[in-house]
C-alpha positions as CSV (number, residue, x, y, z in Angstrom):
1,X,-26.5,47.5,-63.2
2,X,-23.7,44.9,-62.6
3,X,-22.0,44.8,-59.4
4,X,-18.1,43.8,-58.9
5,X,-16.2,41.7,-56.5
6,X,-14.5,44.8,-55.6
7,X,-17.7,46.6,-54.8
8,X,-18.7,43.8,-52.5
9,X,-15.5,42.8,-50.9
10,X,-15.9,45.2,-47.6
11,X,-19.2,43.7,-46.4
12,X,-21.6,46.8,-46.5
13,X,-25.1,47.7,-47.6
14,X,-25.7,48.3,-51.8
15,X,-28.8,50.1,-52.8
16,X,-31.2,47.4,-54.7
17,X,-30.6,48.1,-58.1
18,X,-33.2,48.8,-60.9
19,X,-32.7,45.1,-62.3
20,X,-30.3,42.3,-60.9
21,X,-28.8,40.0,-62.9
22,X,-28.4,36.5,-62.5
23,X,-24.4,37.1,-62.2
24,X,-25.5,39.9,-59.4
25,X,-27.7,37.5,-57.1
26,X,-24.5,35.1,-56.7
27,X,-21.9,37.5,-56.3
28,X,-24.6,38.5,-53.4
29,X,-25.1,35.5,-52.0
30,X,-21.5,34.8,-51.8
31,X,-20.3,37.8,-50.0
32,X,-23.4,37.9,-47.6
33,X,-24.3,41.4,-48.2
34,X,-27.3,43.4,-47.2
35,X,-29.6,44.6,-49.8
36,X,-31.4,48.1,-49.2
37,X,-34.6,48.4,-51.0
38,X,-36.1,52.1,-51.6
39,X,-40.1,50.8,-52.4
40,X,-41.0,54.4,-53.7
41,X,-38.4,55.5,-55.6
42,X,-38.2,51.8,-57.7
43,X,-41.9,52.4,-58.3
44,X,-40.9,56.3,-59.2
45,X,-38.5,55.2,-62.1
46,X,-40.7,52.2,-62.7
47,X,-37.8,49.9,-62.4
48,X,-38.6,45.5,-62.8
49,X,-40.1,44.2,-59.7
50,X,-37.7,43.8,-56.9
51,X,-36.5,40.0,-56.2
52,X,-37.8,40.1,-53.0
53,X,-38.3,36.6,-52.1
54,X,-35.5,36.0,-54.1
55,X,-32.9,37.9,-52.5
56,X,-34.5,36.6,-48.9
57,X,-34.6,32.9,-49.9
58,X,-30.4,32.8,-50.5
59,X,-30.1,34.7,-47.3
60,X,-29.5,38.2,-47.8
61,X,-30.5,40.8,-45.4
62,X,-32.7,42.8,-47.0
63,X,-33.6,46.7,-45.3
64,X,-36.2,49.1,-46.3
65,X,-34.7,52.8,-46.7
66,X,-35.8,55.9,-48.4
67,X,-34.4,57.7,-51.4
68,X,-34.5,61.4,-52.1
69,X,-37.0,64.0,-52.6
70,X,-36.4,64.2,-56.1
71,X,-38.1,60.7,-56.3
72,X,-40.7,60.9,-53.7
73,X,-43.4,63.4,-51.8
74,X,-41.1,62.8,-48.4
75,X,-38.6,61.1,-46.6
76,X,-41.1,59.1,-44.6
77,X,-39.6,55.0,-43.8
78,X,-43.9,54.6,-42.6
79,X,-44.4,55.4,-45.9
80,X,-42.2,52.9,-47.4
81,X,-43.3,50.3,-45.0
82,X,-46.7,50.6,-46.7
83,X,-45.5,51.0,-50.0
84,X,-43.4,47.9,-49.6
85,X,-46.1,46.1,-48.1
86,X,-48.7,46.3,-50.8
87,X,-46.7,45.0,-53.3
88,X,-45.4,41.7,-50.8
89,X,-48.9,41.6,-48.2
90,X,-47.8,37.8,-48.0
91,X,-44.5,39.6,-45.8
92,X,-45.6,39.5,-42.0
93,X,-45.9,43.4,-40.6
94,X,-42.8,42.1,-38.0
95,X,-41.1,41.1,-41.0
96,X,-41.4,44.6,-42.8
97,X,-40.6,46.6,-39.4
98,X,-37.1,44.3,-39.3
99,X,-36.1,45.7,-42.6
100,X,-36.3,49.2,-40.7
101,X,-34.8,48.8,-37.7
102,X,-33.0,45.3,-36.9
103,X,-32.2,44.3,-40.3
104,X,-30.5,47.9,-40.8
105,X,-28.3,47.6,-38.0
106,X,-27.0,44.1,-39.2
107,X,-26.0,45.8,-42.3
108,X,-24.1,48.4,-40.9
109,X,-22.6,45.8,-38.3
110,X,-23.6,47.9,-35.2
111,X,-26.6,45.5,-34.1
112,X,-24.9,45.3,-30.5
113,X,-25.5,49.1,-30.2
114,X,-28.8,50.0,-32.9
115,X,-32.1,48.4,-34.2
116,X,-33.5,47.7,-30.8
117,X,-35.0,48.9,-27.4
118,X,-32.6,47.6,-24.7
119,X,-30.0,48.0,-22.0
120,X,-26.6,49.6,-23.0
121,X,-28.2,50.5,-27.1
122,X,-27.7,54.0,-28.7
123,X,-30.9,55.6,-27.4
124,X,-33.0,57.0,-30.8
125,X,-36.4,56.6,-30.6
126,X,-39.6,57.7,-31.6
127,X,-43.0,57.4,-29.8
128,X,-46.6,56.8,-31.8
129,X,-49.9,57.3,-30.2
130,X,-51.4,53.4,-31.3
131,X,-54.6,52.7,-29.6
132,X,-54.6,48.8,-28.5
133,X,-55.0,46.8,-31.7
134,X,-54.4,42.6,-32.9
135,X,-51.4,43.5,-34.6
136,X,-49.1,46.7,-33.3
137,X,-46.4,45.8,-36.0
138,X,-49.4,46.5,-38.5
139,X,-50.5,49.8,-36.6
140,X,-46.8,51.5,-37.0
141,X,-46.9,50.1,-40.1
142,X,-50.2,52.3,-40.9
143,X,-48.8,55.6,-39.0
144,X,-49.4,58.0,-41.2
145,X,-49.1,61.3,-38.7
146,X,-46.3,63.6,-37.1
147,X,-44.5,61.9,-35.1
148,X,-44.2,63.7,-32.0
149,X,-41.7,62.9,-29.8
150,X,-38.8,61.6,-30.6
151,X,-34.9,60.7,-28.4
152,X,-31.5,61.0,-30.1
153,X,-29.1,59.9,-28.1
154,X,-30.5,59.5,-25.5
155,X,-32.0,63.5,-25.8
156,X,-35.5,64.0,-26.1
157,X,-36.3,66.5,-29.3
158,X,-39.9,66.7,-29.4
């Protein structure tokens, strides 16, 4: 897939291709785009291996998201976390939970109201029973239940 100036001109996210060219990664670079990566669904259609470290190194903000059903079991980000990090295990667990939350809300240009717990922030979270642990970035990395409960808005769902 080749991407055009006019594609990237309004700074926005673009879905990671099956294969970037060469011609892709500058036009990137140059408009300062983010980069959302689908782990699952480029494993499903057995596109090349993402750039990964690529993309990062010339600075692009790279976020983790989730297809479709027609190219996975479910719409789970956990899931994508995992699948994401056993193919790049040399990515820190806080690394791979940026691409999900902070990293997102950079590329949407709302990270003064989404991505994070704090004072005056759209108020959408989720809560995990994690026992105490090393790492808790790897533990809701590994969540692999229900979640159940969950804030939208500031309205608690579940």
């Amino acid at each position: 897939m080749s991407l055009s100036w006019e594609e990237l001109r309004q700074p926005r996210p673009v879905e990671s291709p099956g294969k970037i060219r060469r011609a892709d990664i500058e036009l990137l670079k140059r408009t300062a785009s983010s980069v959302v990566h689908c782990p699952r669904s480029h494993e499903y259609f057995q596109h090349s291996p993402f750039q990964f470290d690529k993309l990062r190194d010339i600075g692009l903000n790279i976020c983790l998201g989730t297809d479709s059903l027609a190219s996975n079991d479910d719409l789970s980000l956990f899931a994508e976390m995992r699948a994401f990090q056993k193919k790049f295990s040399h990515v820190a667990p806080e690394r791979i939970l940026e691409m999900t939350t902070t990293n997102p809300a950079r590329a949407l240009r709302q990270q003064s109201a989404l991505g994070k717990i704090r004072a005056g922030f759209v108020a959408d979270l989720i809560a995990l029973p994690i026992e105490k642990s090393e790492s808790i970035f790897e533990r809701i990395i590994a969540f692999d239940q229900a979640v159940g409960w969950s804030m939208v808005d500031g309205h608690v769902l579940a």
